[in-house]
Residue, then its C-alpha position, 0 to 999 in steps of 0.5 A: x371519750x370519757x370512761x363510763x363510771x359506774x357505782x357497785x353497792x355491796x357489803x361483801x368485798x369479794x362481790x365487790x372486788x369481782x364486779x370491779x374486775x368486771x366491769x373494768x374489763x370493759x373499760x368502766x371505771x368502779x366506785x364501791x360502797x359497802x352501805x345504803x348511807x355511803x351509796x346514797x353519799x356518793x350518788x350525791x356528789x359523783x355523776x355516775x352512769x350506773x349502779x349495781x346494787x346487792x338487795x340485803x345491807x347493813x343499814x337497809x336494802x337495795x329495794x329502799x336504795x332504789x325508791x330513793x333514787x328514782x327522786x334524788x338521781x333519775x337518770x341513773x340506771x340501777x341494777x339489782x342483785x338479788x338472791x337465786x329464785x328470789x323472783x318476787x323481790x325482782x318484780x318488786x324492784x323492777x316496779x319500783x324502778x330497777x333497770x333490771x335485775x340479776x340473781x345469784x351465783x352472778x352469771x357474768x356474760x349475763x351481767x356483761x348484757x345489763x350494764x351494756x344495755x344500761x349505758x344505751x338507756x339515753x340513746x333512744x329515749x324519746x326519739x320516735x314519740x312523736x309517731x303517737x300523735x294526739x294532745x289529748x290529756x289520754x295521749x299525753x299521759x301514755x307519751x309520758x308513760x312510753x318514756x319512762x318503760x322504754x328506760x327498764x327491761x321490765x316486762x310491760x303489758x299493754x292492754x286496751x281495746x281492738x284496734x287502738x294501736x298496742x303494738x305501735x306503742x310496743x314498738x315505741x316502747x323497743x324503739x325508744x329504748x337500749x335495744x333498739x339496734x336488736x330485733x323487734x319480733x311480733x307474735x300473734x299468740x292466737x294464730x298458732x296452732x296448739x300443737x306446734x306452739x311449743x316448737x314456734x317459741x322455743x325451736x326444735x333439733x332435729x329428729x325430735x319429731x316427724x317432720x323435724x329435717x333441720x334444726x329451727x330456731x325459735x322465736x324467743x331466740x330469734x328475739x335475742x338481744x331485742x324485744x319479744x311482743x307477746x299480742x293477744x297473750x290471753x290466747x296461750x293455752x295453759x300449758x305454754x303459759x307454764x313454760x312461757x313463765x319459765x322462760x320469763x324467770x330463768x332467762x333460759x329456754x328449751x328447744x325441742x328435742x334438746x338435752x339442755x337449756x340456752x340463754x334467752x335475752x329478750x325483752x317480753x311486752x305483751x298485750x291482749x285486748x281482754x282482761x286479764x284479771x277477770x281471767x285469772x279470777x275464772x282459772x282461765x289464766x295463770x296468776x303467776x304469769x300475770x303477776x310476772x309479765x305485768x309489772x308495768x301495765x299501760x292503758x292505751x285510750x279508746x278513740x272515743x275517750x280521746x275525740x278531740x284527736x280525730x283531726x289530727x289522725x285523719x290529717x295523718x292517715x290522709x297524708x300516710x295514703x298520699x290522698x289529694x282529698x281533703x275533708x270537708x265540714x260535715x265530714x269533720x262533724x261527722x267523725x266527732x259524732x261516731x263512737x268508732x268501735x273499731x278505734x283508730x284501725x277504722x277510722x284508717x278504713x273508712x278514710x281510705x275507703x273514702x279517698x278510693x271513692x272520692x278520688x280527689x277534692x272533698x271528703x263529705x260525710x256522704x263519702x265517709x258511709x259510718x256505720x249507723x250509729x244505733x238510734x232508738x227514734x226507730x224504736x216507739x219509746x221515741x229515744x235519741x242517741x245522746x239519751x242513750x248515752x247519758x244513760x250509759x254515763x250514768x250507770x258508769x258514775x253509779x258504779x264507780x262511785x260505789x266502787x269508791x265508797x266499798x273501798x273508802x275511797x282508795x282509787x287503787x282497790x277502786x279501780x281493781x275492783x271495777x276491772x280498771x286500770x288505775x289511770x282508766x279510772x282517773x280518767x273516767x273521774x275527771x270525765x264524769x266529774x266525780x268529786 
């Protein structure tokens, strides 16, 4: 098997000297360059299997070396080393690409870590997209979207509605990625109770409190070398969301009742079905904290913003309950026609209420028993359903195009100033048909 070969960018020849040393000690064969031109010379005409990169050099900095390459040498894990505490430059890197980052004075078993996971990149990329099913031009984007975040360690904050499928797209995201072979630990932050929050994260020694007859470990420990997927972060109080932040920063964490610190490697995905940004606007959230687990943002798409995929998922659901039944016409007809509030986790119910009643042969639209849709032909004014729902994209095209003239028509402050994602308001857009 070949040796790995990995590129080290740095203008001091001791750090140089030590990550070779490193990395050869774990059987990586080392290029150094001391430049942004001599990485960029050699990135050109060697294949490598990662990069490390210090942030400050002499012709430029590792935050323009990584940008460069996300087009000139794609399939190259980067690294970034920057200065202790310098944590914005760290966001920064990551959201141009990074793979990950590490701060100064170099933590060795740390760096071991990286350049493990790093050379795991390509192993699962792609291998499990398949299970978000759907053509849709929403589901397409957002399969595109996993691959690319499965790639780095950045934190990525997956937002959308009640029963869209965020922690399937979190588990996509794990399972995609170079640590698949680790851990993937679900946490459903508003299902703690305040009080023993801090000791079901960070674990606790015993006798640290009453009650406490044995050591526990944690479940950001228990996460180690996996992924921690934070749902419904919205719901941590302020005050975990301080310590959270540092157990994001520092990589380390606390345990009750302990006297020192213990190193943390997980990855942290979160998700919450709330907006974040307007909390954060109330106090309700801390902006530091949203900043640091969003780096990378994915909209997961309403069931209703992507209809033409309902087939596919009741054949999926259908075949998942191993059912006989099939649907018919009017149920068909009936799916496309209903607004599914409950996105696609109700259209999993209603199918499978249905096949428990139906038993086999045809699923009618009798069968499906939708919850009625909110018809005002019931009310005197005589207003139909599709009446309603013009009126509904109107107000939605209003809005967005003042939006977009307050702005000067930069889609980017557009869509923070409607509360939208950038990839929400591209496709509300082209929905609309907004020139």
């Amino acid at each position: 098997m070949t040796q790995p070969l990995a590129l080290v960018i740095d203008d001091e020849p001791d750090i140089c000297e030590l990550l070779s040393l490193t990395l050869g000690r774990m059987d990586i064969r080392t290029e150094t360059a001391m430049d942004v031109s001599s990485a960029k010379s050699f990135l050109q005409s060697r294949s490598f299997d990662l990069c490390l990169t210090d942030m400050r050099l002499p012709d430029g900095d590792g935050l323009e070396l990584v940008e460069w390459m996300q087009l000139n040498a794609p399939s190259v894990p980067v690294a970034v080393i920057t200065a202790h505490g310098n944590v914005e430059t760290a966001v920064q890197a990551l959201k141009l690409g990074a793979f990950d980052f590490i701060s100064k004075p170099l933590d060795l078993n740390y760096l071991r870590s990286i350049v493990e996971n790093a050379l795991k990149v390509d192993r699962n990329t792609g291998q499990k997209r398949s299970q978000l099913l759907g053509d849709s031009t929403p589901m397409r984007e957002l399969r595109d979207m996993v691959d690319k975040v499965a790639r780095s360690q950045a934190p990525v904050h997956i937002s959308g509605e009640s029963g869209t499928g965020k922690e399937l797209v979190a588990r996509l995201i794990h399972d995609s990625g170079p640590r698949a072979e680790g851990p993937f630990v679900p946490v459903n932050c508003g299902a703690i109770p305040a009080e023993l929050m801090e000791s079901e994260f960070f674990g606790h020694r015993k006798g640290s409190f009453t009650g406490a007859v044995s050591n526990k470990m944690g479940l950001v420990q228990s996460a180690d070398g996996g992924t921690l997927f934070l749902d419904e972060i919205a719901d941590l109080p302020l005050a975990m969301q301080v310590k959270l932040l540092r157990v994001i920063q520092e990589k380390t964490v606390r345990p009750v009742g302990a006297s020192g610190e213990e190193p943390a490697n997980a990855r942290i995905l979160s998700a919450t079905h709330k907006n974040l940004g307007t909390m954060v606007s109330a106090g309700e959230f801390r902006e530091d904290l949203y900043y640091r687990i969003n780096v990378i943002e994915l909209s997961v798409p309403a069931l209703r913003d992507r209809g033409e995929d309902i087939p596919a998922l009741a054949k999926y659901i259908l075949g998942k309950l191993s059912a006989t039944a099939v649907l018919d016409d009017s149920a068909f007809r009936a799916l496309a026609g209903y607004s599914f509030p409950g996105n696609v986790r109700e259209l999993e119910n209603l199918l499978e209420r249905a096949v428990t009643l139906c038993g086999s042969g045809s699923i009618s639209d009798s069968d499906l028993n939708l919850r009625r849709e909110i018809r005002i032909e019931d009310s005197p004014a005589n207003f139909t359903s599709t009446d309603l729902d013009n009126q509904v994209e109107a107000v939605q095209r209003q809005a967005i195009v003042e939006a977009l003239e307050k702005t000067r028509y930069n889609k980017t402050a557009a869509a923070k100033l409607l509360g939208l994602s950038f990839r929400q308001l591209r496709y509300r857009i082209k929905k609309l048909q907004i020139e």
